[in-house]
MARMAR-13223 format. One record per residue (C-alpha): residue in one letter; residue number from 1; x, y, z. Coordinates in steps of 0.2 Angstrom, whole numbers. Example, Ala and Ser with C-alpha at 12.3 -4.5 7.8 and 13.67 -1.06 7.14 Angstrom:
! residues 2
 aa   i  east north    up
  a   1    62   -22    39
  s   2    68    -5    36
***
This chain:
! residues 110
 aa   i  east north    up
  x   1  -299  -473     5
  x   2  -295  -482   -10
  x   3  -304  -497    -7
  x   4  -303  -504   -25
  x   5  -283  -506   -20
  x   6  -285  -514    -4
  x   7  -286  -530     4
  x   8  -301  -533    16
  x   9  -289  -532    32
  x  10  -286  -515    26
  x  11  -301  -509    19
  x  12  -313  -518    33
  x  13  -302  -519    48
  x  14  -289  -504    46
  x  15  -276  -518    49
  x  16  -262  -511    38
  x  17  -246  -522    34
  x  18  -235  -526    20
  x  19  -244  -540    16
  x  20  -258  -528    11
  x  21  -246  -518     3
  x  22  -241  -535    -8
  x  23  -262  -537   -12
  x  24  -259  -517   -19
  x  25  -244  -522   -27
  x  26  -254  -532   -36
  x  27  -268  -523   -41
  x  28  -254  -513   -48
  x  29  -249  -527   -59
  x  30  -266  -529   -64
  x  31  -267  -512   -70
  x  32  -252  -512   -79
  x  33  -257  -528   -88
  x  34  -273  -521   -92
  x  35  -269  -504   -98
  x  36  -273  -494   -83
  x  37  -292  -500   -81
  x  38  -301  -497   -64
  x  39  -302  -512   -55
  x  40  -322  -519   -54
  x  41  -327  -504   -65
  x  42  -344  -511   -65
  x  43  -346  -510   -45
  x  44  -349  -496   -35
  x  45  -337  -490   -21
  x  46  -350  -499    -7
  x  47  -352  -516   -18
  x  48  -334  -516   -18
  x  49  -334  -516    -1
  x  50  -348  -527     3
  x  51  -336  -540    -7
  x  52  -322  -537     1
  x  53  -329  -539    19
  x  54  -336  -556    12
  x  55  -319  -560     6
  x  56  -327  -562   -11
  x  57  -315  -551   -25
  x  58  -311  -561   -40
  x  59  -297  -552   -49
  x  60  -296  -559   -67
  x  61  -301  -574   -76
  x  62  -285  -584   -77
  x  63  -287  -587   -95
  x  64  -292  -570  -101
  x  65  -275  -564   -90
  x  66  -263  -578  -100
  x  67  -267  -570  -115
  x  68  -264  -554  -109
  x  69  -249  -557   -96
  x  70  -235  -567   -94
  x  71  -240  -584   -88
  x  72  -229  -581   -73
  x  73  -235  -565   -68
  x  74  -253  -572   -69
  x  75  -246  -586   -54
  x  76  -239  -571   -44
  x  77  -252  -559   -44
  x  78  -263  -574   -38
  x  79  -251  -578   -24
  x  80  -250  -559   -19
  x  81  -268  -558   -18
  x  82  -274  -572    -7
  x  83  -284  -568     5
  x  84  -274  -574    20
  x  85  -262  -559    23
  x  86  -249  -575    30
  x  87  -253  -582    12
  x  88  -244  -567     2
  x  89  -229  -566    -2
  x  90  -215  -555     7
  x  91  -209  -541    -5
  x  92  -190  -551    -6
  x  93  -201  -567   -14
  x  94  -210  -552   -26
  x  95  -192  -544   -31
  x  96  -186  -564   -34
  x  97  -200  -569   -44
  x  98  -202  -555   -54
  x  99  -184  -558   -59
  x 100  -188  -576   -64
  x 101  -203  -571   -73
  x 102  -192  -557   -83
  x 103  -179  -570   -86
  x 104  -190  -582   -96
  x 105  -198  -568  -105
  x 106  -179  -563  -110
  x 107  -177  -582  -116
  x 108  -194  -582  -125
  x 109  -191  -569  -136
  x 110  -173  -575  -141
***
């Protein structure tokens, strides 16, 4: 299984929804803001795991991200990863916010 991409309902409890299809979503994000790099390189598969069952994953540090990311993506990938599958976004929310966060970009660079 690809436990690096999945949220600890998934990965621990084989509860499969799309709210942990929103947490993969944004492990997507994160590898697309960091240049397709494998998500806790420095852990093995089992560490991994151990953190997720201790709901303990920390994605990025929220600085470090800002200079790498949109501010707004940043806020979303956050949201899409909490650790409460309720929490999470619905993918309609995602689709809206991602239009917002291309729409200040757009206005950025004008």
């Amino acid at each position: 299984m690809p436990i690096r991409w999945l949220p600890s309902e998934a990965a621990v409890e084989d509860d499969f929804s799309s709210k942990s299809d929103v947490w993969s979503f944004a492990v997507l994000i994160w590898e697309v803001v960091y240049q397709a790099a494998m998500p806790f390189p420095s852990l093995t598969n089992e560490q991994v795991l151990s953190s997720l069952e201790r709901k303990e994953q920390l994605w990025c540090n929220k600085s470090d991200f800002e200079r790498v990311g949109p501010r707004g993506l940043q806020k979303l990938m956050s949201q899409c990863l909490d650790l409460c599958p309720r929490d999470r976004p619905s993918f309609s929310s995602v689709v809206v916010q991602l239009s917002e966060i291309l729409k200040e970009s757009v206005n950025q660079d004008k």
